[in-house]
N, C-alpha and C positions, 0 to 999 in steps of 0.2 A: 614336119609332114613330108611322107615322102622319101626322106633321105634314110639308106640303110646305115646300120650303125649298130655295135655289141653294144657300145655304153650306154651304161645309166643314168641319164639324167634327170635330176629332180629338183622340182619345184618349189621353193617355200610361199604358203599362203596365207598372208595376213588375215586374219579371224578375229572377230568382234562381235561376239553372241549378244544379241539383246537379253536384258532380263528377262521377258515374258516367253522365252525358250533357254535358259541359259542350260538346264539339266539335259534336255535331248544337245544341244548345239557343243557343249564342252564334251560330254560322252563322243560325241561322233570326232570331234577335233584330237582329242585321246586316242579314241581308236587307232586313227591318221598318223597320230605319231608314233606309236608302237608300233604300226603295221613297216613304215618306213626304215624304224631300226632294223624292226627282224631280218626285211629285204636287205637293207646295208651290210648285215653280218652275211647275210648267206650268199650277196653277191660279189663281196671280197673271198670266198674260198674257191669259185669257181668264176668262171668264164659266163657271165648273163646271157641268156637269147632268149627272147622273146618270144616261145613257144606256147602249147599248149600243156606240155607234160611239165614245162618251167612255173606255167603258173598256177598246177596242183599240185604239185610239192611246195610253191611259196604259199599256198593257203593252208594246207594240211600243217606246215611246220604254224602258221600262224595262231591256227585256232587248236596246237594241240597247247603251244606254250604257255604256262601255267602264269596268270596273273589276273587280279581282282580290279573291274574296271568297276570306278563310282562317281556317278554325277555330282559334281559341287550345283546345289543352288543358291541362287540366292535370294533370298525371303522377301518378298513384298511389304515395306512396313509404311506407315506415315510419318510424315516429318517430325510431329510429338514427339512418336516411338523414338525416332534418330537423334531427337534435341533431347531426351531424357536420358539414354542411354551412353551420348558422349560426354566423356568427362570435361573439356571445354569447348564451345563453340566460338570460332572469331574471327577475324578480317582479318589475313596479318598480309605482311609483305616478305619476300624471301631473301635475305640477306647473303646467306653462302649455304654450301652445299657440299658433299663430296659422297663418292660411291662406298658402300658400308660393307666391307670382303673380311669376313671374322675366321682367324685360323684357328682350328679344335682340334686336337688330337693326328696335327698333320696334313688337315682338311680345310682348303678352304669355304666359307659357306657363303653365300651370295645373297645378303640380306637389303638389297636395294638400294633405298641412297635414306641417307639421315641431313637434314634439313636443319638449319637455324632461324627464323624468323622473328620478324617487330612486330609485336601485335599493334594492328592500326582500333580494332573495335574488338571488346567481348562480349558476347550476347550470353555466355556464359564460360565462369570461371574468372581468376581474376591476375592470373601468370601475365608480362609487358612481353616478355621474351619467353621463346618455348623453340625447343629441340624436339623432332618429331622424326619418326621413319617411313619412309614409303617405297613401295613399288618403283612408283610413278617418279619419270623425269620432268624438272619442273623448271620452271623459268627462274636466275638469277634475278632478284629486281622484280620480278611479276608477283602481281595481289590476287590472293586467291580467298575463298571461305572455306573454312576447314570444318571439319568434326572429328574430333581428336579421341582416342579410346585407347586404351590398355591391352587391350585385347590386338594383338598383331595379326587383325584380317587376312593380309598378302601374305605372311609365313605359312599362315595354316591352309592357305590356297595352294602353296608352293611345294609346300613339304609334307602334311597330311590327307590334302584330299584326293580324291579320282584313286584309291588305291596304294597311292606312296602311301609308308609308315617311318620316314626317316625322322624321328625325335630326336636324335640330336641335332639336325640341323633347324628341326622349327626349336629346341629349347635355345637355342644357340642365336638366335635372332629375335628373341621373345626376353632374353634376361635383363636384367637392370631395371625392370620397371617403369622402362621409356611412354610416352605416347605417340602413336601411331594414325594415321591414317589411308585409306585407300580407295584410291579413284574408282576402283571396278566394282567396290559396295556402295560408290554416291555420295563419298565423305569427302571429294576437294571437287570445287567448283571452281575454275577459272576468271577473272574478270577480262573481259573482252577486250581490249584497246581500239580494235578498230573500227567495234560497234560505238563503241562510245564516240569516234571521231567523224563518223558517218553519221549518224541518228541524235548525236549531245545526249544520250540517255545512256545509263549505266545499265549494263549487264554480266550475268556471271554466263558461263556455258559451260558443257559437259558431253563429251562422245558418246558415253552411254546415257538411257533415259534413265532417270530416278525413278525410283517407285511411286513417288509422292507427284510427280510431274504433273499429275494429271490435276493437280489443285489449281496448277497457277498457271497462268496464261503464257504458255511456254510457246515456242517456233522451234519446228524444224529447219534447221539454213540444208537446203540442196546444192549442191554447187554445178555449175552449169557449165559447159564446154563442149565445141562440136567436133574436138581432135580428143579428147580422152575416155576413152571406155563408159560405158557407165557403171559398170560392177563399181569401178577405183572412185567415182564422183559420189556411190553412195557409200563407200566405206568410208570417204570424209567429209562427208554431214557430220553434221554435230546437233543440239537443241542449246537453246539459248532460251534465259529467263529474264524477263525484267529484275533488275534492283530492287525498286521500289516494293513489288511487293514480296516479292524474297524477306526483304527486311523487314518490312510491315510482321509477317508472318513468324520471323526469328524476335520482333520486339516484343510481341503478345507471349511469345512462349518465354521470354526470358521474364519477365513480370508475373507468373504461376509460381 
């Protein structure tokens, strides 16, 4: 503020759409990121200033440019729907791990990280050991609950929705028949360490709310601080569930 200056400087904004906006909240975050290339392209050819006539030609180039914006939602289901639908549910613990960069026809594809894990508990299926892919970076050593599926969520997030139509990078990330999981659909829930060491009671947590949250007697954790922002203290809340009836709830459905 204040200081004159030609450059460009830009901002990146960590974004965390709850479910119950995620189609307006991802559209606008889309928008944000197309608007920022077009500006990037158009202000490596010329010299930026910050005018008025600068910023009707960056609009006009914006909204003549030819592309298809579409919201990814994501569906509201209940836990049933999640415990029928995934091919195994279970405790595991994560053994090893490495980042998953598939080369296709001279292209890398950036398919997230692929996961080996010891199943501690199945609530269903009956695999000790399972290989899984996801988005999400995950703790070496850390126990999570999973819901595992065929179906490779985060590819088709990555590479088919809001407008992309790059099939060969989501077939390219979908082959082999692997299972998958992904934390931005509600399929890995965290085990807490340091709730469990604070409180002796077992819980999983999750950044985003589940669909089904609203069953179980979930917490918001707010985190509190009088030197940090509060925008940045509620992007990292999180909700946390008890164990107990987490499992209650996965042992009735596994016994149907």
């Amino acid at each position: 503020p204040g200081e004159k200056t030609n450059n460009l400087r830009v901002v990146l904004v960590k974004f965390r759409p709850a479910p119950e906006n995620t189609d307006t909240a991802v559209a606008i975050v889309e928008l944000f990121r197309r608007s920022l290339e077009v500006l990037l392209i158009f202000g490596r050819k010329i010299r930026i200033k910050i005018m008025k006539k600068t910023i009707i030609i960056f609009f006009s180039i914006l909204f003549l440019t030819p592309f298809s914006l579409k919201a990814y939602v994501v569906k509201k289901i209940s836990l049933k729907e999640m415990f029928s639908r995934s091919s195994q549910v279970a405790q595991v613990e994560i053994s090893n791990g490495k980042r998953n960069i598939i080369l296709r026809n001279n292209k890398n594809y950036d398919c997230g990280f692929k996961y080996m894990a010891e199943v501690v508990f199945n609530f269903k299926g009956k695999k000790r050991k399972i290989a899984f892919g996801s988005e999400s970076k995950l703790i070496i050593g850390g126990r999570y609950l999973v819901f595992l599926n065929l179906e490779n969520l985060d590819a088709k997030l990555n590479y088919l929705a809001m407008g992309r139509a790059d099939v060969n990078g989501y077939e390219t990330c979908t082959e082999g028949g692997e299972l998958y999981a992904s934390a931005f659909h509600s399929e890995i829930f965290e085990f807490d360490p340091l709730w469990e060491v604070i409180t002796g009671d077992l819980a999983v947590k999750s950044i985003l709310e589940a669909p089904f949250i609203g069953s179980m007697r979930a917490k918001k954790i707010m985190l509190k601080s009088d030197e940090a922002p509060e925008k940045y203290l509620q992007e990292a809340s999180y909700w946390i569930i008890p164990w107990d009836e987490f499992e209650l709830k996965l042992d009735a459905l596994s016994l149907k």
